[in-house]
N, C-alpha and C positions, 0 to 999 in steps of 0.2 A: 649290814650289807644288803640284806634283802630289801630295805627302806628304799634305798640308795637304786637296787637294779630296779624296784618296783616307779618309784621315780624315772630313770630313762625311758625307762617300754612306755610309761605314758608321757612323756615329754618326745618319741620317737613318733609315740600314735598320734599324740597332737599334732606334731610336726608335717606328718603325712597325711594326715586331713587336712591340716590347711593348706597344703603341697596342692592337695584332691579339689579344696575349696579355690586356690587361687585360679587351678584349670580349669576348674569347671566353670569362673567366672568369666574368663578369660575366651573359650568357646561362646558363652550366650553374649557377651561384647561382638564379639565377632559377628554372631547371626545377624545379633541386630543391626550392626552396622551395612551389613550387607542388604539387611531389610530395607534400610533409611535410603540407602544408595538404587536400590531400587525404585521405590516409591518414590525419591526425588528425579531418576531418571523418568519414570513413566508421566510425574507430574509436568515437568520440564519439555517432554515429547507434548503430552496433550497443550501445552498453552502455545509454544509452536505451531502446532497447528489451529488455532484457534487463531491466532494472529495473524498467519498465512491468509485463512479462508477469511479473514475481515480484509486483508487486506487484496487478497482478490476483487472484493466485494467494492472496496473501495475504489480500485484503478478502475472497475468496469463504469463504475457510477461516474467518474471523470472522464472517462473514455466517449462515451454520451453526451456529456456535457460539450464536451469538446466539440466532436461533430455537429450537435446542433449549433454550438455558436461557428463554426465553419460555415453551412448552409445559411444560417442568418446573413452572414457576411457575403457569403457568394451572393444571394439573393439582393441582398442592399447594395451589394455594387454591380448589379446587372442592373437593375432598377433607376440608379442614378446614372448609368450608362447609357441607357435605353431613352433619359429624360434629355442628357446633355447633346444625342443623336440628333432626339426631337425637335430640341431648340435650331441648333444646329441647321437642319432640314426645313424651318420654317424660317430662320434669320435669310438663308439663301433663296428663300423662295420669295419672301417679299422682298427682299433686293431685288432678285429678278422680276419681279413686276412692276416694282417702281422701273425701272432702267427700262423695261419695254415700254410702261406708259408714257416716258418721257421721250423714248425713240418715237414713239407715235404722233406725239407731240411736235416734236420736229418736223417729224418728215409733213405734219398736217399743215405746221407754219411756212413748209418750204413749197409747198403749195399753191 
């Protein structure tokens, strides 16, 4: 009989250590995961913002791009504005001097 209680108490003590071992594994599971969750949060945050600020970086560089080809184009269509005026302005001018030369003309033959 003493074999026998000697037997439970350590099949009780085993029992309870590994009761002790499964909690205690069970705790540092836990930390760590809490650990991971962290550091994946904090990793997660900083690439967010890393992508943010490229991408700031990005629209402003487009933003630029933009308005210079704006002003290019304003600039180019004022220019061919300015030329199609000119034509324009000299097409009626040498009309109107041929039509006077030839008014002159007449009135010279009618004479």
């Amino acid at each position: 009989k003493v074999k026998s209680d000697m037997m439970a108490m350590v099949n009780s003590t085993q029992s309870e250590q590994l009761e002790q071992l499964a909690a205690s594994h069970k705790e540092e599971l836990d930390r760590l995961r809490s650990e991971l969750e962290a550091i994946s949060i904090h990793s997660i945050e900083k690439k967010v913002e890393e992508l943010s600020s490229a991408h700031a970086v990005e629209l402003e560089n487009l933003r630029g791009e933009l308005e210079a080809s704006a002003v290019g184009e304003v600039e180019r269509a004022r220019t061919e504005a300015e030329q199609e005026r000119t034509s324009a302005v000299e097409a009626v001018s040498n009309q109107l001097k041929e039509s006077h030369a030839e008014e002159i003309e007449r009135v010279k033959s009618e004479m």
